[in-house]
N, C-alpha and C positions, 0 to 999 in steps of 0.2 A: 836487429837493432837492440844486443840488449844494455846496451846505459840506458835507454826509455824507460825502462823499469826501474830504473835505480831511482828513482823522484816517483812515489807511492804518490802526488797529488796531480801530478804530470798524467792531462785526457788527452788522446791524441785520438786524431779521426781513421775511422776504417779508409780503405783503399776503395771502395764506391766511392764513399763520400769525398774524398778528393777529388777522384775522377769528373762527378757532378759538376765539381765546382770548376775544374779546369775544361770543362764541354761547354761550361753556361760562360765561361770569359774568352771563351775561343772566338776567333773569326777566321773567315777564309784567309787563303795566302795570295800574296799580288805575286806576280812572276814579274823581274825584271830581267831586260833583256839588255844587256850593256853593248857598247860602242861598237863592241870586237865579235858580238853576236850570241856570248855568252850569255845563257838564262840562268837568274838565280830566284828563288821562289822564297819569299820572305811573307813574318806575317808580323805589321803594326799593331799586332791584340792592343786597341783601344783601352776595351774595359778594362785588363789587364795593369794596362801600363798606369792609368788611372788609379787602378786600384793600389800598386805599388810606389807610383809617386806619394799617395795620402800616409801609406804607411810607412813609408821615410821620413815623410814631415811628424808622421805623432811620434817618432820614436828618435825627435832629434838629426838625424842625418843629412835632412834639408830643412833650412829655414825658411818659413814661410814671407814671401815676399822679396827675396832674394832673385837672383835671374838666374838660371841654368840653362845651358844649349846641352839640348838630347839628343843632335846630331839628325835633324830631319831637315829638309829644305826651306819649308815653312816657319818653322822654327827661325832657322839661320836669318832669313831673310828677317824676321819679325827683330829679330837680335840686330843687325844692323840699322835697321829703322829707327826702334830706339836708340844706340850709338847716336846716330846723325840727328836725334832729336824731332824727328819725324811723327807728328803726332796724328795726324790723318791716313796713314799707312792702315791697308785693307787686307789681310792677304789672305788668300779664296785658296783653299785647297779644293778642287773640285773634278769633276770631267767638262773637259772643256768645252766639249761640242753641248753639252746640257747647261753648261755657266751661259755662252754664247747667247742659245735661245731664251734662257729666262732672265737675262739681266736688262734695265733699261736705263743704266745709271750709264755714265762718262768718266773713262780712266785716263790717268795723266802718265802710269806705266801701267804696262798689262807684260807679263813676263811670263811665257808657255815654256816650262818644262816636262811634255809629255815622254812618254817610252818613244824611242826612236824607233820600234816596230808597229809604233801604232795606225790604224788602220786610217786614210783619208788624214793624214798628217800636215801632208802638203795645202791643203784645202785652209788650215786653219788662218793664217791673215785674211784669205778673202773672205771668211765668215767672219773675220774678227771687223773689217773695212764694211761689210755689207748691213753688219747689225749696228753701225753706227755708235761703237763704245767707246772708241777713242777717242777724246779730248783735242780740239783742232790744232792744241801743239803739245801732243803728247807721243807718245813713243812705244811701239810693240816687240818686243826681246824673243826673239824664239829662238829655243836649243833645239838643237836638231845633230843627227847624224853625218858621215861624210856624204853620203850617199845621195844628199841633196843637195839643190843650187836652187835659190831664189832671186837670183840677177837680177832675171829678166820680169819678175814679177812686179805687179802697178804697187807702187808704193815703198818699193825696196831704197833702202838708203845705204846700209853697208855690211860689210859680213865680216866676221873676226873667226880665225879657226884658231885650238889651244890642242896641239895635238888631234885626238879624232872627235874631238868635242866642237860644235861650230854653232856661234850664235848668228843670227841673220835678225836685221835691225830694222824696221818700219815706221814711216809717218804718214799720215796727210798730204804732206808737202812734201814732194821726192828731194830729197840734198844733189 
């Protein structure tokens, strides 16, 4: 790199020190496992991304208070909420089987988009019906795989498939 030199006031950091810095913003990688069975290993570096949104905003690029969709599902869905004006909109990124157990509040939608290889999958409405979260006329969205059917399950209302993507729909009160 030698134009680096050419700017006598221009410090740039050693190659540890980078390193450092890109080990202490790291985090692991989530594997997704998509429709067709394909694993892809991705990593949401939090602090990272954090750190990169701030210094787009001090250096103009994004203005602060402005909306930008960063293309995550949380995201998206928080972006539509406001669209609709939606001011009590909650939206929990979490593990669900750990949301499940330590939540004791009532949701009016509860929307599961887990990994379709995740383990005890199937399980999740009747843990969602058992811990009593749902709202007596609220509504449970779960994406899921082809590879499942929730017909015959207590509480099933209806199933939408969009290709091999398939929502399966829940209430209180079967329709």
């Amino acid at each position: 790199m030698p134009h680096l030199s050419l700017d006598p006031t221009l410090r740039t950091c050693s190659s540890d020190t980078i390193l450092r810095g890109i080990s202490e913003l790291a985090t692991a990688n989530t594997t997704y496992t998509s429709d067709t069975g394909r694993s892809y290993d991705f990593n949401t570096a939090p602090k990272l991304n954090s750190l990169l949104v701030k210094a787009l905003t001090s250096t103009g690029q994004l203005v602060a208070g402005e909306s930008y969709d960063l293309d995550f599902d949380h995201q998206f869905l928080t972006k539509v909420a406001r669209e609709l004006g939606d001011k009590n909109w909650i939206p929990i990124h979490a593990d669900v089987f750990k949301f499940i157990q330590r939540t004791s509040e009532h949701y009016d939608i509860i929307f599961a988009d887990p990994p379709y290889a995740l383990d005890n999958l199937a399980d999740i409405p009747r843990l969602v019906f058992e811990a009593d979260i749902l709202a007596p006329d609220g509504i449970l969205i779960l994406e899921h795989g082809k590879d499942y059917s929730f017909t015959d399950a207590p509480h099933f209302m209806d199933h939408r498939s969009y290709g091999s993507v398939n929502f399966s729909f829940f209430s209180l009160e079967k329709q």
